[in-house]
N, C-alpha and C positions, 0 to 999 in steps of 0.2 A: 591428122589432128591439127596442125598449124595451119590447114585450108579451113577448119571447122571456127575455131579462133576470130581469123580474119572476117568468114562471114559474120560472127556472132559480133564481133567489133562495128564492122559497116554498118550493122542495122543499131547498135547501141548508139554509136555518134550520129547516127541520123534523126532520130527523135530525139537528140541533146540538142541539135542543130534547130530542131523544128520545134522547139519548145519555147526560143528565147522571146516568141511574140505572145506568151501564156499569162493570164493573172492567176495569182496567188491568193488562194483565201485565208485568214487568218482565224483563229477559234477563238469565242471569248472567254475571259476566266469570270464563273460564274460564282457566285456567293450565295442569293437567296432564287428561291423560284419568280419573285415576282423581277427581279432585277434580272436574272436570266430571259424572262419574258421579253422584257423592254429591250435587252441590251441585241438579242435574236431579231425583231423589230429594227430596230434603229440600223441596226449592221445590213441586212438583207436590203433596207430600204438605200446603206447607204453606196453599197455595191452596185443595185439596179442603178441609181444615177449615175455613176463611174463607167457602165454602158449604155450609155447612150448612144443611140445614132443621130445625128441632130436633134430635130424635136422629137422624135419616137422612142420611147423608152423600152427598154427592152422585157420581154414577156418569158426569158428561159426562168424555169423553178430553181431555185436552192434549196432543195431538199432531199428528203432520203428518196431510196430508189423504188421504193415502194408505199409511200405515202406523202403528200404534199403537208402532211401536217406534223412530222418528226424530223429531226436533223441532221446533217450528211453524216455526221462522225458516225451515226447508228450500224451505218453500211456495215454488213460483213462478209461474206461468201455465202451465194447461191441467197436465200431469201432469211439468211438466218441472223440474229441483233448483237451487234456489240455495243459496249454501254457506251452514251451519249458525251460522254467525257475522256473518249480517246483520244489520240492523238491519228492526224490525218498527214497521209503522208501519200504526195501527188500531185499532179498539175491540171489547173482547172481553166477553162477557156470558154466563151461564151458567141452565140451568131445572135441573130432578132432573137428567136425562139426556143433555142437548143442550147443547153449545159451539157460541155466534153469534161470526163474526168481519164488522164494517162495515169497508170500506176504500173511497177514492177521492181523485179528483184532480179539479180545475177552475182553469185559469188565465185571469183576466178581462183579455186585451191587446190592445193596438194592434202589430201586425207589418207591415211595409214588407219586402220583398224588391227588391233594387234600388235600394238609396239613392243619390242622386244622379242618376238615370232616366238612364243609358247605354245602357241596351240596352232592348230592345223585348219585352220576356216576365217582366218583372216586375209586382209587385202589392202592395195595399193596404190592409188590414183590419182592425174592430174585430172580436174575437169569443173564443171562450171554450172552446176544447176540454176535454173534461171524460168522464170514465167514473166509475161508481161500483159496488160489490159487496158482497153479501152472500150471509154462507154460513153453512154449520151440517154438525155433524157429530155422530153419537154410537155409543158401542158398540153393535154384536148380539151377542151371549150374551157368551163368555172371550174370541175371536181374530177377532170379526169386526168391522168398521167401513165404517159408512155415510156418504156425505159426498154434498153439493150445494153447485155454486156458481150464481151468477148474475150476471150482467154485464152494467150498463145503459150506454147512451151518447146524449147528447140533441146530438152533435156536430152531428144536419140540421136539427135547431132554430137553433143558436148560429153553423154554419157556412155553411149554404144546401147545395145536392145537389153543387155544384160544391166544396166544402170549401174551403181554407186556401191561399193563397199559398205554396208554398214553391220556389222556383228546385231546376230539375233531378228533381225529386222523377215518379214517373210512377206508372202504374197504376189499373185500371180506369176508368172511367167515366163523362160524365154527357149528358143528353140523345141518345147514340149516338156523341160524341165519345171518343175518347180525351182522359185528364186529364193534361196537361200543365203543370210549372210549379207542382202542386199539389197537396196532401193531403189525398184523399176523404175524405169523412164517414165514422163508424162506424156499422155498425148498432145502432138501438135496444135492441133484444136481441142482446147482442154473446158471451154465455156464457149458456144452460141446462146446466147438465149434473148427473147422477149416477154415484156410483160405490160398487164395494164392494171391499174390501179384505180377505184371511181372512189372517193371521198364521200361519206353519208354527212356526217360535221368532224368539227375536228378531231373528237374523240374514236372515229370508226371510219374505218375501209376496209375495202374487198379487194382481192388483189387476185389474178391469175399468171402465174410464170411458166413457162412452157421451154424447155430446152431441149439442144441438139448438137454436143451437148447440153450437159445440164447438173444442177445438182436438186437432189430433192428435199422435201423438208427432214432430215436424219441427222443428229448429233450437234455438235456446236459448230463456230466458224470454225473453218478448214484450218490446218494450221499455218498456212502460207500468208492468209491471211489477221493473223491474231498479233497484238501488238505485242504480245508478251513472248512469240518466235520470231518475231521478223530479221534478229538479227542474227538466230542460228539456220546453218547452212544444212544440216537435217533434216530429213523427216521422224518424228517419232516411232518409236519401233510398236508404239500402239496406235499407228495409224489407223488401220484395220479392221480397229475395235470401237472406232469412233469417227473416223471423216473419210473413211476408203471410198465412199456412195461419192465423193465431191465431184467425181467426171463419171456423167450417166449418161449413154446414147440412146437420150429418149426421156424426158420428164416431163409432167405438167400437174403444178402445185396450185391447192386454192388454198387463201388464208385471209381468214377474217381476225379482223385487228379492234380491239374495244379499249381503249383508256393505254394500261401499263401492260397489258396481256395479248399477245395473239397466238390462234389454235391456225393449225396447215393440215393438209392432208395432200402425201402425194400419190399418186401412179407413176412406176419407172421403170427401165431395164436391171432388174437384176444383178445380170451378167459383167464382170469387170472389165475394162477395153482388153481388146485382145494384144497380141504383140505385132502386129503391123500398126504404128502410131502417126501414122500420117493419112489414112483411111476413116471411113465412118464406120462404124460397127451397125449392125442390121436393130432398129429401134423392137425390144417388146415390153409392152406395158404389162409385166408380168408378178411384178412387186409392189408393195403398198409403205406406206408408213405413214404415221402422225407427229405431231409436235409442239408442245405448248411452251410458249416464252413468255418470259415476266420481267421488265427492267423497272423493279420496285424505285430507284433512282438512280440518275445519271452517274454514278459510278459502279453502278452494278449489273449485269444481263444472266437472268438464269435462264435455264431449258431443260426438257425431260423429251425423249423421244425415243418410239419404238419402230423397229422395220419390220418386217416380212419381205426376205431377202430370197429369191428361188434364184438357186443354182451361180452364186457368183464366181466362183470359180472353174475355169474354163477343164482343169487335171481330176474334178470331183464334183461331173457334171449332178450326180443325183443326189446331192446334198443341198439340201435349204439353212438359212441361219436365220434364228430370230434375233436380233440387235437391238440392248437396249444400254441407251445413253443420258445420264444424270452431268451436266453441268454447271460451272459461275464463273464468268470474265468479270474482274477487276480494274479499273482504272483510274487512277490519280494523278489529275492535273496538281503538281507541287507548286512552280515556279514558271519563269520563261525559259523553255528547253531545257525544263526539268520534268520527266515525268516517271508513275511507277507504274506499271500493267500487270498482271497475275491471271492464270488460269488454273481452274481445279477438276478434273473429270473424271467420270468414274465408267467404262464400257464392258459391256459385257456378250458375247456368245454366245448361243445354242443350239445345237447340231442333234438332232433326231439320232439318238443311239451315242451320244458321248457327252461326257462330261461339261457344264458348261465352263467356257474361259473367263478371265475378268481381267480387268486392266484398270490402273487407276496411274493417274497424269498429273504433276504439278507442276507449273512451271514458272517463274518471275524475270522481269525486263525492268532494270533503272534507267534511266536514259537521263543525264549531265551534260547540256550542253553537247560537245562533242563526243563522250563518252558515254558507249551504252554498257553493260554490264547485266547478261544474263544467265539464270541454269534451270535445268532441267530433268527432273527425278519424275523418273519412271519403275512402275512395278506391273510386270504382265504373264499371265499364265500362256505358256506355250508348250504346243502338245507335241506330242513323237511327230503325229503326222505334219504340222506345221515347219519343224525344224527341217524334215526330212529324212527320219532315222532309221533305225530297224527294229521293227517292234521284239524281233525274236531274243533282240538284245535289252533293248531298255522298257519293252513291254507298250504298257499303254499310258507312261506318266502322264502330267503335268510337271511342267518345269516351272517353277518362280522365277523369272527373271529380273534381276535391279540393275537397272541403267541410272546414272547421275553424271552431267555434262555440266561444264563450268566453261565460262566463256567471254570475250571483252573482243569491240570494236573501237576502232577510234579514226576520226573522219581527220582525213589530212589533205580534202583536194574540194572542192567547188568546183563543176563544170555544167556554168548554167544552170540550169534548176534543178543536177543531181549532183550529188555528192559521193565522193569514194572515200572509204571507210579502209583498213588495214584491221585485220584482225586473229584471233587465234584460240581454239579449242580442244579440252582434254575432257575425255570420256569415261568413267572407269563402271564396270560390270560387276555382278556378284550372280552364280545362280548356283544350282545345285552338284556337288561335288564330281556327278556319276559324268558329267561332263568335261570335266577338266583336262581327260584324253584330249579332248573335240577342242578346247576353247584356251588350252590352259588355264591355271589358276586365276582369278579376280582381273581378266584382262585388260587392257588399255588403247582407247582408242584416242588419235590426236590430229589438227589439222589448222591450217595458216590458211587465209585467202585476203584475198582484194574484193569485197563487197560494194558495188553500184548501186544507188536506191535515189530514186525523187525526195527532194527534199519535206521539212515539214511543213504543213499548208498552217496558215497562222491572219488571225483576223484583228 
């Protein structure tokens, strides 16, 4: 474990090291559309002069990743919108041509699920969940735009194959088991992807994204990347139900974009990484989905989307799910280094021959200067076979599960353009009594870390 550490440190302080020759961009605080207009203008123009190369000015786009005519803050995982009014948090660097954006997360903690050991399916661990990314972007000719991302995760170094304690939490894999109780590893290469983008005016583009991985167009941003999780060191236990499609070996997305709305359509692999995480999984384009977003205004992004999911799961290969996901990201610039973020979503399952599941997610992030302050309330139907029970015992329930995490960082280190945060998390559960053998009573999950994160990008 202390060999896993060390690597994970060499590679942290190495991009802290390679970052101090980085510019910063700044976000404007916006009041009316037509002032946002100019103030977007002005700013953009007044960056391009700040790279200059002698007389040549520089030609790389500032904009989002998928249209030349919307704004970085939009980015949010795989091709899907957050509202315009987020907070950006990363390092931005420019050549002639080409905009680099680095971003990433790594929280170094101790997590106990089950404090007070009542029930029989809790756990215990030092470890360090962590993804990190790098992308680039640059114009082709007047209305075309090229983008790549990429997306690493050392979580089977830091977590082992079996991942992370977390009560209730299910899905995929390891040794042949189903994982129970716990949050798989990510894959190592968690995002390849490219895309191209042609601009018709500025109200409309065409975009193709194509990953290897990938994510397709299916539910909101991922939660790793939402402003309103960034500073919990979890995954939600209704992953699953809503962003489990976010690493797919094998995607390719088209999405036409018109004013405040875009429709997507993808073709993907199905099937969820398997548990060797540092291999490619064999690409079948065997699943579909769609997905219509609407960011009526810059504090707002909604989305509706459905999958046709064949056979994601590797333990119940002849099972398809249909996936349908109803969201809204929230975001309020207040102040300087004051912001509020909120997510709302609703997921739901359906399994040819059983009951459908639903999950519904709410979460809020204040963020005060050095102080962020977030929680996290969860409600998710979870079935015998999900937990991993025995039907002969508890039949063929559904379980209600209530998960509510309350939580606070607070940054006490600047090292070059990231910052470390000190932090700490309590969990508490509620589900149906027949369980209480398995969980004990209303049990309680807690945990301390040291969280790493690029600072925030400010115009």
């Amino acid at each position: 474990m202390q060999l896993k550490f060390k690597l994970l440190s060499l590679f942290i302080f190495g991009l802290i090291f390679s970052a101090n020759a980085q510019h910063e961009m700044h976000m404007p605080a916006k009041k009316d559309s037509t002032k946002n207009k100019m103030t977007d203008t002005m700013s953009m123009e007044m960056d391009h002069g700040m790279h200059n190369m002698g007389d040549m000015k520089m030609e790389s786009p500032m904009s989002h990743a998928y249209s030349l005519n919307l704004p970085m803050s939009r980015n949010g995982s795989g091709t899907a919108w957050l509202p315009d009014a987020s907070p950006m948090y990363g390092l931005m660097y420019h050549s002639k041509k080409w905009m680099y954006m680095l971003h990433g997360n790594i929280a170094l903690r101790y997590t106990k699920q089950d404090v007070g050991d009542n029930g029989k399916r809790g756990g215990d661990k030092f470890d360090a969940p962590n993804w990190f990314m790098f992308m680039g972007q640059r114009k082709v000719g007047e209305k075309g735009l090229f983008h790549f991302s990429s997306m690493l995760s050392f979580d089977r170094l830091t977590e082992g194959g079996a991942g992370y304690p977390l009560l209730f939490q299910t899905g995929e894999s390891w040794k042949g088991q189903p994982l129970v109780d716990r949050q798989h590893p990510h894959d190592l290469f968690s995002e390849l992807s490219v895309a191209y983008t042609y601009s018709f005016s500025k109200k409309s583009d065409l975009s193709v994204y194509l990953g290897y991985p990938g994510e397709p167009a299916l539910g909101s941003v991922a939660f790793m990347h939402r402003p309103s999780a960034l500073a919990n060191p979890d995954a939600p236990i209704s992953h699953h139900w809503n962003d489990g499609t976010h690493i797919t070996f094998g995607v390719a997305t088209l999405g036409f974009r018109y004013d405040k709305f875009k429709i997507e359509a993808s073709s993907f692999n199905g099937r969820e990484p398997d548990e060797n995480r540092f291999d490619f999984d064999k690409p079948r384009f065997d699943s579909y989905s769609a997905r219509l977003s609407f960011n009526p205004n810059k504090n707002w992004a909604l989305q509706v989307s459905h999958g046709w999911i064949k056979s994601p799961e590797s333990l119940h290969g002849d099972e398809n799910v249909n996936r349908t996901i109803a969201s809204a990201i929230y975001a309020l610039p207040i102040g300087e280094n004051q912001n509020l973020n909120a997510t709302a979503l609703w997921g739901m399952n359906k399994t040819k021959g059983h009951n459908s599941e639903n999950a519904v997610l709410i979460e809020g992030a204040y963020r005060l200067k050095k102080l962020s302050f977030y929680t996290r309330y969860e409600w998710v139907q979870k079935s015998v076979e999900e937990l991993n029970l025995d039907e002969n015992i508890y039949g063929e329930n559904l379980f209600g599960v209530n998960a509510l995490s309350l939580g606070l960082n607070y940054d006490v280190l600047n090292l070059s353009k990231f910052k470390t945060a000190i932090g700490g998390q309590v969990s508490f559960y509620n589900t149906n009594g027949a369980l209480n053998t398995l969980y004990g009573k209303n049990p309680i999950g807690a945990q301390v870390f040291i969280r790493i994160y690029p600072a925030l990008m400010k115009m």
